[in-house]
Each structure stands twice: as structure tokens, then as C-alpha cells.
VEXDREN-2710 file (C-alpha; in Angstrom, 1 decimal):
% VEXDREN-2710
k/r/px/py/pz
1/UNK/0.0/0.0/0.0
2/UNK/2.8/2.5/0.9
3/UNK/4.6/1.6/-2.6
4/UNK/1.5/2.3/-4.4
5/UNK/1.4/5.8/-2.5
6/UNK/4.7/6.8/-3.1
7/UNK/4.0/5.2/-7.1
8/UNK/0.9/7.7/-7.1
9/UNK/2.9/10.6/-6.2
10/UNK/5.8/10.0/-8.8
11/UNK/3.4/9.9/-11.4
12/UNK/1.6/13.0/-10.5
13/UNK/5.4/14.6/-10.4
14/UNK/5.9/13.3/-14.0
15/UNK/2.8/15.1/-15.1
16/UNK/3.7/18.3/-13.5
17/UNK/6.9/18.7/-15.4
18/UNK/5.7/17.9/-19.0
19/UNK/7.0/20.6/-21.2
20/UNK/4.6/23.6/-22.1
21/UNK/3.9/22.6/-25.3
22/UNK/2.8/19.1/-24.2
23/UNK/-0.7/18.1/-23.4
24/UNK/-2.6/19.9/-20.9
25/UNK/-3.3/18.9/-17.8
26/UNK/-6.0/20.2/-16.2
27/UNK/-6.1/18.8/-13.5
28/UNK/-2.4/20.4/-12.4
29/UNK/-3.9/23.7/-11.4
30/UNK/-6.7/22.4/-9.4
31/UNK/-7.1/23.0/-5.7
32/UNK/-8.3/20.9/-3.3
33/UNK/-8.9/20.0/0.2
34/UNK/-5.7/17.6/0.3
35/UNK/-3.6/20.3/-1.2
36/UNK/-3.5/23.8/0.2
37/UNK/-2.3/26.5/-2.3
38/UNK/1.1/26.9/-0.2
39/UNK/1.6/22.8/-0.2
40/UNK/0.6/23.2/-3.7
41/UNK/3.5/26.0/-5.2
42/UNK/6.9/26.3/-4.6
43/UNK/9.0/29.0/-6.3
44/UNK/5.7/29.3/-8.8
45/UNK/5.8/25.7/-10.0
46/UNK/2.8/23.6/-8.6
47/UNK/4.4/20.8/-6.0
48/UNK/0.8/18.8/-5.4
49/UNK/2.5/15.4/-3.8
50/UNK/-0.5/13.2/-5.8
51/UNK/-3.8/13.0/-7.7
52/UNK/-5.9/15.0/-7.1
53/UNK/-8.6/12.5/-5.2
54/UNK/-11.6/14.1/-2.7
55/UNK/-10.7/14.4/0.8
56/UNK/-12.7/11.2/2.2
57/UNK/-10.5/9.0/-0.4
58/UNK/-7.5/9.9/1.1
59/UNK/-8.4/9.7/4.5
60/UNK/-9.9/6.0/3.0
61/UNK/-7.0/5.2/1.7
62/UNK/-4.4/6.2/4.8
63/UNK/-7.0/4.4/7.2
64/UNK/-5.8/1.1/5.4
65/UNK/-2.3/1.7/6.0
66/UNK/-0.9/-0.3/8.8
67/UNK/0.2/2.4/11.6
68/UNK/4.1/2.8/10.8
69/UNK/3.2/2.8/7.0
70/UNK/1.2/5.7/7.4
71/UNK/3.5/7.3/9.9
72/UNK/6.6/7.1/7.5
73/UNK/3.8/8.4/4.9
74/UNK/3.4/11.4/6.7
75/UNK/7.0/12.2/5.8
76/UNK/6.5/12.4/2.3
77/UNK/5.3/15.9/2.2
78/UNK/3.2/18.7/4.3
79/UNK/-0.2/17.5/2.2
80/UNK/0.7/13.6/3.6
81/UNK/1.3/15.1/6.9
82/UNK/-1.8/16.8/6.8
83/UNK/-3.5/13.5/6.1
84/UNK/-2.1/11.8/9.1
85/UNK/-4.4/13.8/11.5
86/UNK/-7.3/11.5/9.8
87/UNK/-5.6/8.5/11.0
88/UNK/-8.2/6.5/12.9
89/UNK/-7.0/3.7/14.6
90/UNK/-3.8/3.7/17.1
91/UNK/-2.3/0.8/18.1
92/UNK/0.6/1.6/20.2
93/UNK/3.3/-1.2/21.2
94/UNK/7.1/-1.3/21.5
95/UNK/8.0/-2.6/17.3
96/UNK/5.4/0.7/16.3
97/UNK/6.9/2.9/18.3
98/UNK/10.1/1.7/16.4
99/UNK/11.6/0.2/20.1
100/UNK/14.0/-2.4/20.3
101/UNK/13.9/-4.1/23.6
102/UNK/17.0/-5.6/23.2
103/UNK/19.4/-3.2/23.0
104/UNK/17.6/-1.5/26.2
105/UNK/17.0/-2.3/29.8
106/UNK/13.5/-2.4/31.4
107/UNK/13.5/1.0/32.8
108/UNK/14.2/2.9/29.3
109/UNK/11.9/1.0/27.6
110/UNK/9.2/2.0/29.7
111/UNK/10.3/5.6/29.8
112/UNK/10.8/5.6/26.4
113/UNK/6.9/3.6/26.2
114/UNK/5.1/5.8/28.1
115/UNK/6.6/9.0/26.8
116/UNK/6.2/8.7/23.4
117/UNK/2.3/7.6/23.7
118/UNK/1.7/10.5/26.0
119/UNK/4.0/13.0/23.8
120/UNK/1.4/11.6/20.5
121/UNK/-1.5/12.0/22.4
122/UNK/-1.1/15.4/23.9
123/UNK/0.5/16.5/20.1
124/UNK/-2.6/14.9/18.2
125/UNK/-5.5/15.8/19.9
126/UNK/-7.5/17.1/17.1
127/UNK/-6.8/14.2/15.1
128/UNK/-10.2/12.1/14.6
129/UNK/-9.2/9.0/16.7
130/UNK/-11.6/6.0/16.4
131/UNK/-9.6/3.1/18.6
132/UNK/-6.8/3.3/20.9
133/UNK/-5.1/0.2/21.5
134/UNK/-2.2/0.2/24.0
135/UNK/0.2/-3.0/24.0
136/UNK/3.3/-3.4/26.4
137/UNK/3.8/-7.1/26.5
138/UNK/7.4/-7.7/27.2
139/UNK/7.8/-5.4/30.1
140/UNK/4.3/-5.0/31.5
141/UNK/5.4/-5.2/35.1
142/UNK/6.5/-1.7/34.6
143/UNK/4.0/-0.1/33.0
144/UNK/1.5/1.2/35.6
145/UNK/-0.1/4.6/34.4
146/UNK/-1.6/5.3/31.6
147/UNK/-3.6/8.9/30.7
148/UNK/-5.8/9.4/27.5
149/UNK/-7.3/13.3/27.6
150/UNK/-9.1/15.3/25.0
151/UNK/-9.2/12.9/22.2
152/UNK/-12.5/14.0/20.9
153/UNK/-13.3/11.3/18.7
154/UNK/-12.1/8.5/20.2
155/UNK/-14.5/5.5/20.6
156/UNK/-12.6/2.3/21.9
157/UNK/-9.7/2.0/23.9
158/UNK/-8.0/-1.6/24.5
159/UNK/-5.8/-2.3/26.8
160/UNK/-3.3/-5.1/27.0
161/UNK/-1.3/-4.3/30.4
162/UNK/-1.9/-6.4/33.0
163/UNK/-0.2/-4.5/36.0
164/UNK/-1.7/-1.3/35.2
165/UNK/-3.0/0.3/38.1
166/UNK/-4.0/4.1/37.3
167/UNK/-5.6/5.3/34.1
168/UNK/-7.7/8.5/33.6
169/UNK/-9.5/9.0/30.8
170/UNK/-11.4/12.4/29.2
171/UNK/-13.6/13.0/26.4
172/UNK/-16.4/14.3/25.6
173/UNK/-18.6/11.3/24.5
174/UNK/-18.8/8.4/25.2
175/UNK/-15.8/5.4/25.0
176/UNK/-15.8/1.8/24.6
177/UNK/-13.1/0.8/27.0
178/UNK/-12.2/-3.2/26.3
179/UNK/-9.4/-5.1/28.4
180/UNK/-7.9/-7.8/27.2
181/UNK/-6.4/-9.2/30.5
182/UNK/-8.0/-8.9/34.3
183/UNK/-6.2/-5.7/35.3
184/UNK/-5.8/-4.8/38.8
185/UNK/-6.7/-1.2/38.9
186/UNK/-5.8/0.8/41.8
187/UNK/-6.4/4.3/41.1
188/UNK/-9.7/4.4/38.1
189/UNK/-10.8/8.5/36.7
190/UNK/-13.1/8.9/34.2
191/UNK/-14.9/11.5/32.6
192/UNK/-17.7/11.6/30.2
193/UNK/-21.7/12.1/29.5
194/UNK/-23.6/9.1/31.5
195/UNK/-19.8/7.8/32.8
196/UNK/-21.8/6.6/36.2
197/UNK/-24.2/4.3/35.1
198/UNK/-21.4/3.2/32.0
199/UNK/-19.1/2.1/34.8
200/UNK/-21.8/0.9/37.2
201/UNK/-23.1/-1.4/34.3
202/UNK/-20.2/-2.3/31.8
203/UNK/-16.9/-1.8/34.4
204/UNK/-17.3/-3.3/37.5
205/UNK/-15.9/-6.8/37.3
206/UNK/-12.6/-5.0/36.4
207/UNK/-12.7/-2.6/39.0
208/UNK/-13.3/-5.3/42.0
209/UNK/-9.8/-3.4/43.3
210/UNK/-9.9/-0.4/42.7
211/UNK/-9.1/2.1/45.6
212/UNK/-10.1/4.9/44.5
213/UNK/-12.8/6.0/41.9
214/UNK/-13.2/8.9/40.5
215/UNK/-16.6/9.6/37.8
216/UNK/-17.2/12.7/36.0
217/UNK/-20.2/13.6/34.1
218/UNK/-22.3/16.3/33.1
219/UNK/-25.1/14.3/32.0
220/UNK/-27.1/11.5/33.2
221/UNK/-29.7/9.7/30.5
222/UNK/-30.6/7.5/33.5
223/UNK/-30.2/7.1/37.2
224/UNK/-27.6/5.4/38.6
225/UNK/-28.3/1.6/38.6
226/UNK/-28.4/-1.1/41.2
227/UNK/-24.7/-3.2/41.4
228/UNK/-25.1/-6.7/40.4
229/UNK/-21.9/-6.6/42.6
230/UNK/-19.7/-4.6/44.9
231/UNK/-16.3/-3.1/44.7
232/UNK/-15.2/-4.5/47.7
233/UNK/-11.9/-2.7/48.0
234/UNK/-13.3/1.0/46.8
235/UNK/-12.5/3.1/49.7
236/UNK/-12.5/6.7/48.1
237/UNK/-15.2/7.6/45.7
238/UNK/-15.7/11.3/43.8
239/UNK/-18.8/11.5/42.0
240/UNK/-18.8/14.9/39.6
241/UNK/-21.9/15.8/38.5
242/UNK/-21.3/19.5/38.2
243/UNK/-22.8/21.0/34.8
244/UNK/-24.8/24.2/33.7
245/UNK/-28.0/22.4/34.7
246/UNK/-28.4/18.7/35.2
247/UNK/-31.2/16.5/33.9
248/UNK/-34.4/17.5/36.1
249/UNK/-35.2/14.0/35.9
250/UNK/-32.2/12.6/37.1
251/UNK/-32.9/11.5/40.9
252/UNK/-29.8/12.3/43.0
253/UNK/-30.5/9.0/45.4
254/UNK/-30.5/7.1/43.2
255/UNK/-26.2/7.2/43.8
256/UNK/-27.1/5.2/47.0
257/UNK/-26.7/1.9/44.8
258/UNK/-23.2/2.8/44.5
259/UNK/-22.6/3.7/47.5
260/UNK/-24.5/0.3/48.8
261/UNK/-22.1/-1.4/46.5
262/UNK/-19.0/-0.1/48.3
263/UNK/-18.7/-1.5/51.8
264/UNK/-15.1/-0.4/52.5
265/UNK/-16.0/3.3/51.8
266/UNK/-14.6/5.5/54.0
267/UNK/-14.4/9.3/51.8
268/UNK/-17.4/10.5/49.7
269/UNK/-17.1/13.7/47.7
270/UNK/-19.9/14.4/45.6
271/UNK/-20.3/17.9/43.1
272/UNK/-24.1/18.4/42.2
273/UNK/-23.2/21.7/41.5
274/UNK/-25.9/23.7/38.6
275/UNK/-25.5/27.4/37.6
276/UNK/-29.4/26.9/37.1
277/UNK/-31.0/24.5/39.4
278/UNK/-34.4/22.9/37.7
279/UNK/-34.7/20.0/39.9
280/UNK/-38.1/20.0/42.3
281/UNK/-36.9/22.3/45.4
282/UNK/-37.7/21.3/48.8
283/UNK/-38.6/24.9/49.8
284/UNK/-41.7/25.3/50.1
285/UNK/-43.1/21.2/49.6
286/UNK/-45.1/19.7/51.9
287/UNK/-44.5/15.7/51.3
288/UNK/-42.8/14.3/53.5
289/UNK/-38.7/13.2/53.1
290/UNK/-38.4/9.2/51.5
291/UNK/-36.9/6.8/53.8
292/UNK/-34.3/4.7/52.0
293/UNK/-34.1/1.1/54.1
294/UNK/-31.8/-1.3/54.0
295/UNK/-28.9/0.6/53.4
296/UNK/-25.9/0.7/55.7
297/UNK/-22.1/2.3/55.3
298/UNK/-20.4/1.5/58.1
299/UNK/-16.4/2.5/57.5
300/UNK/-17.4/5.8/55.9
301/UNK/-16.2/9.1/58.0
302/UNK/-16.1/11.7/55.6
303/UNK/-18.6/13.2/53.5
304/UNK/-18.4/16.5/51.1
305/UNK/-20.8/17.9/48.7
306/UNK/-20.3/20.8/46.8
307/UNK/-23.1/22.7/45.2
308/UNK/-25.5/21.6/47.7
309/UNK/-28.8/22.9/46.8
310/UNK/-32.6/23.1/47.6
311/UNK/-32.9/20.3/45.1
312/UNK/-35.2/17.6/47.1
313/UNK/-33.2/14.5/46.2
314/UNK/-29.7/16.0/47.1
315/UNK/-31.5/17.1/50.1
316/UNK/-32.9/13.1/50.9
317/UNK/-29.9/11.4/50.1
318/UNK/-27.7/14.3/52.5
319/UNK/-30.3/13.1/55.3
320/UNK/-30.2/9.2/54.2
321/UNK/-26.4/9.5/54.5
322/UNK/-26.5/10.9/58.4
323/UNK/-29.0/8.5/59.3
324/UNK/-27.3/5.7/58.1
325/UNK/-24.0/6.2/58.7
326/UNK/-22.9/5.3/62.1
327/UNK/-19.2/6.0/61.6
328/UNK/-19.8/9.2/60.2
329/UNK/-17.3/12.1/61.4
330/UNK/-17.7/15.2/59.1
331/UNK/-20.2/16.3/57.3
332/UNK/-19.3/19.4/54.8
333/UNK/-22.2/21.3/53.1
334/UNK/-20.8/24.0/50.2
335/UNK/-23.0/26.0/48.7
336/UNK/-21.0/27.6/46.3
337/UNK/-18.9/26.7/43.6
338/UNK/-16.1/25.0/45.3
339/UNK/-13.1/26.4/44.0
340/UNK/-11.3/28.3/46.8
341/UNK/-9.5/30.8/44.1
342/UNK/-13.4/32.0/43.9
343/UNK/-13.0/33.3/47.5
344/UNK/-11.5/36.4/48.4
345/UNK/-10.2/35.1/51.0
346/UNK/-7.8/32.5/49.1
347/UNK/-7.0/34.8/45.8
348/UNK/-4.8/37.6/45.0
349/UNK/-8.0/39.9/44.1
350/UNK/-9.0/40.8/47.3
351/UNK/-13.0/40.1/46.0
352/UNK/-15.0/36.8/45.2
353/UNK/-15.9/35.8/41.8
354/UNK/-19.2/37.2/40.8
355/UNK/-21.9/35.1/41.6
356/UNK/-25.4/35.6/39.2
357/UNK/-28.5/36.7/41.1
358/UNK/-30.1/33.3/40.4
359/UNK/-27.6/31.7/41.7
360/UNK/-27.7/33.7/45.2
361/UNK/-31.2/32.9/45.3
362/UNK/-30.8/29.4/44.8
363/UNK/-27.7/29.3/47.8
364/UNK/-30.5/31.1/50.2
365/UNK/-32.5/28.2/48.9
366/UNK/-30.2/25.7/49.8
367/UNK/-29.1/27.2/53.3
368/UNK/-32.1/27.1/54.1
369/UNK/-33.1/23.7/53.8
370/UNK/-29.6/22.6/55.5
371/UNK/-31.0/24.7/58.7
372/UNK/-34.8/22.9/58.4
373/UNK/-34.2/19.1/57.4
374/UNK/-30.4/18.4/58.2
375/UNK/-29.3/20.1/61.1
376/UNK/-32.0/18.7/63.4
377/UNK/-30.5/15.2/62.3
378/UNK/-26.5/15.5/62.5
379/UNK/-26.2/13.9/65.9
380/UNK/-23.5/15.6/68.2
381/UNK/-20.6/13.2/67.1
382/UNK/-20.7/14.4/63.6
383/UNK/-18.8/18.1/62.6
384/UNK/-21.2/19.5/60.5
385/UNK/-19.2/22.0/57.9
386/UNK/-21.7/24.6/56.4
387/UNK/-19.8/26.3/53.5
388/UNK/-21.8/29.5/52.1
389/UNK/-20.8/32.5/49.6
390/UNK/-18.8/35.4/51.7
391/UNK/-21.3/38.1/52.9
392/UNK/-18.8/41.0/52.5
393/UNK/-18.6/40.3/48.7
394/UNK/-21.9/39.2/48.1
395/UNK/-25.7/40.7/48.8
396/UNK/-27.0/37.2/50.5
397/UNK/-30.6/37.6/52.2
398/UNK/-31.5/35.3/54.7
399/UNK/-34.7/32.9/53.9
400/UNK/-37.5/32.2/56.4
END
């Protein structure tokens, strides 16, 4: 494939440099979308490095290529380097990387390893990925990170590395993450739309040891589902849910299956921050709060959740959590956006970040309901940590 490439673009070069009074070529002159006017001249004589095909064809055509074949392709000229971004399957071991692991020891090879994917990942991140495969046979004692961040169109990642123990992931859709061996995760981040129910459904067998979990997403389809098992090692969780405004219809306690599934749980933070809260507000309902049995967490002592708000949910699963938690130690309530460069108190401005009227209202809101339905259950033994937006910089009325 790579001879019939380079074949393509000797012919086209033969065509170029037919004499004036030769046939006409019309085709010489044309711009396309493979060959930009300054890949296409060069001291006034056009320099296009092969036919002149559509766009979709060429990307076609490199997506057969086998990895290096389209890598050395790139080399050819700034067109063919151009047509590398389109490359949509990475499969990354030591012989593409163009390693030899036997003129290195163990350590350089995985320097060399993980340096290279993260240098062509960080570079490439506009190119339209598709799969992500990530090899490291010979030495994959060493291998234990891994981080994959802002490839956009990425859709399937497989892993072959069986001592890996952290990998983070972000996107914004959606991936397919397939692993080829049992891996032993330790440290597990991930971050994309409906990421909680993904890993509660399609991840949990291979992250029966993971430590610590962290899920981001700004948007739930559904709520979180019951675990058919538990991860029976998870000790500290983070749940992001923080977004613009999340699903009204998304039912915050609904998380308790997760946290039901986690009996070694000891830290819980949890963002349900919205700029624009349209979830049902406890302020001003009359129904009474829903009891939750059959749910126990026994080991966990610390609890934070930022962007606590009047929503009624967040406000029933805050109370199910005190009731039910017996080793329970500190509670922390923020009602504001919890960055601590926001306050003026940790920034270099002297003033808080502006907070939007609506916003205000909805932290009244929300310090309200802390004062009516949680206070009155913390029991003494718990520190109860009320977090609220600094007075001096902002207009806050009280509720009643």
C-alpha cells in the first residue's frame, strides 16, 4: 500500500513537469482540500505530492495503512502530513513505536513507552481517533499509568497491560473501554456524558480493586443503577456531576446503589453543582422526606458535597447519609462553587468571583433547607461543615 502511495505521487510529479507545449493537464492547477495553495506551489511551480482525489478518499485510503506505513507516509510531504491527523486507529506497542527491547534495559523501555504515547496524544489531539489500543507485552510489570485526555473522537480504547494500576481517561462522549487481560486497577478517573451508570453497568468486574474511583459527568440519561456486585476494596469515591443544569429528571438518590455497593467506603465527595438548578426544590413542599431502608455504610467518616442545593433529592440522600451512617465524622455542606481561588479570601484579588443573582437565590435556597431538614438530624458526634458565599462580597438575604 505504501509503494502504491509513493508510485501515485511519482506519477503525478511526472505530469507536472511535462513541457509547455505538451498536453494539458488540467487537472495540475486544481485546488483541493488535500492540497493547500502553499503545499501546492513552490518557487511558482505547482508541487501537489499526488492525484488529485476528494478528501474522504485519502483519509480511506491512509485508514488502510498499517500504523508505521502511514506514519513514514506522513513524511512524504506537508499534504501527507496533513492527512495523518485523519488516522483513525492507534495501536501503540514497543515494534510501532520503532523500540528495540533488546538493546535497552527495562527502565528505558518503559520511559521511552510511556513517553512517546503521552508526547502523540497530547500533540494529536485534534486528530479524529476512532480506537486506541495500548500493547506493552514484554515489560508490563513496569507499566503502571496510563492517561488518554481530550481525544474527541475517540471510541474504543483496548488495553493489554496487566499490572496497570492508574488510568484516567477524558472525552467528551462516550468510549468503549475493552481489556484484554484482568487488570488490577488501583487508582480508576473517568470522565464523560452518563460515565456513572457506564461504569456501574459495563466496568465493575474490572474494578473489584480499585481504591479509588473517580466519575465525572455532566449528564445522566438515567439514574444510577443497582450493582449486580460490589467493589469490595473502593475506599475513596468522587462522583462529579457538576454542569450548567443537570437532567431534572435525574434522581440524585439514586447514587445510594453505588454507595450500597462499596462496603469499604470511608471518603465520599460528591459535586451536584448547577449554575441553574431545575430540579423540584424542597422549599416550600409539603411531602414528606423518603426513607431509604436497608442501606448501611459503616467505615465511611467523611462526607463532602459541593453545590448543595434546595434540590429535594440532594437534600434526601444528604439526610439518608446521616441516618445511616454510624461511623460518620464530618459532614461538609458548600454552597458555592467549590473552587477556593473563587474566594477572596484565598485569591490575590482581594473580592470573590461574581456570583449571578439566580444563583444567590438558589444558595438562600439551599441554606435554608440545610438549617430545616439536616441540622436537626446531624447527631453531636458528627462536625457539620456549612460552606456559604462570603457576605462582605456578596448581597445574601437570609430565607424564612
Amino acid at each position: 500500500m505504501l509503494n502504491r502511495v509513493m508510485s501515485m505521487q511519482r506519477e503525478s510529479r511526472r505530469l507536472q513537469i511535462q513541457p509547455h507545449n505538451g498536453p494539458a493537464d488540467s487537472t495540475v492547477h486544481r485546488k483541493d482540500s488535500t492540497c493547500t495553495e502553499d503545499h501546492c506551489s513552490q518557487g511558482g511551480e505547482p508541487q501537489c505530492p499526488g492525484p488529485h482525489l476528494p478528501e474522504d478518499i485519502w483519509c480511506h485510503i491512509f485508514s488502510l495503512l498499517p500504523m508505521q506505513d502511514a506514519a513514514r507516509t506522513a513524511c512524504v510531504s506537508h499534504a501527507f502530513k496533513r492527512s495523518w491527523r485523519c488516522y483513525p486507529n492507534l495501536a501503540f506497542n514497543a515494534k510501532a513505536l520503532g523500540m528495540d527491547e533488546r538493546s535497552c534495559g527495562e527502565d528505558e523501555i518503559v520511559r521511552n513507552f510511556t513517553s512517546r504515547v503521552d508526547n502523540i496524544l497530547k500533540n494529536h489531539s485534534c486528530i479524529a481517533i476512532k480506537t486506541l489500543e495500548i500493547v506493552f507485552r514484554y515489560y508490563d510489570d513496569k507499566l503502571k499509568y496510563l492517561e488518554v485526555l481530550h481525544c474527541s473522537s475517540l471510541k474504543v480504547i483496548e488495553i493489554e497491560a496487566p499490572n496497570l494500576s492508574n488510568f484516567q481517561f477524558m472525552g467528551l462522549c462516550q468510549v468503549q473501554l475493552s481489556l484484554g487481560v484482568a487488570l488490577q486497577f488501583k487508582k480508576f478517573d473517568m470522565s464523560f456524558p452518563g460515565v456513572v451508570s457506564y461504569a456501574c453497568t459495563n466496568l465493575l468486574s474490572n474494578l473489584q480493586y480499585v481504591e479509588a474511583l473517580s466519575l465525572c459527568s455532566r449528564h445522566e440519561i438515567i439514574d444510577t443503577p443497582v450493582l449486580p456486585s460490589k467493589f469490595l476494596h473502593l475506599k475513596h469515591l468522587s462522583v462529579d456531576l457538576n454542569a450548567m443544569t443537570f437532567p431534572p429528571t435525574y434522581d440524585y438518590c439514586s447514587l445510594i446503589s453505588l454507595f450500597d455497593a462499596s462496603p469499604s467506603l470511608e471518603t465520599l465527595v460528591l459535586n451536584v453543582l448547577q449554575r441553574k438548578m431545575l430540579h423540584e426544590s424542597i422549599v416550600g413542599d409539603t411531602s414528606n422526606l423518603r426513607q431509604i431502608p436497608g442501606h448501611r455504610h459503616d467505615r465511611l467518616k467523611t462526607v463532602k458535597i459541593i453545590g448543595f442545593s434546595s434540590a429535594k433529592s440532594v437534600v434526601e440522600l444528604t439526610c439518608h447519609i446521616i441516618e445511616n451512617t454510624a461511623s460518620l465524622q464530618c459532614l461538609t455542606l458548600d454552597t458555592t462553587t467549590g473552587h477556593p481561588w473563587h474566594s477572596c479570601l484565598t485569591n490575590y484579588s482581594g473580592k470573590c468571583l461574581h456570583l449571578r443573582v439566580d444563583f444567590l437565590v438558589e444558595v438562600g435556597k439551599g441554606l435554608l433547607a440545610i438549617k430545616t431538614y439536616v441540622e436537626p438530624k446531624v447527631p453531636s458526634r458528627v462536625k457539620l461543615n456549612v460552606v456559604e458565599p462570603c457576605r462582605r462580597c456578596h448581597d445574601l438575604e437570609p430565607l424564612s
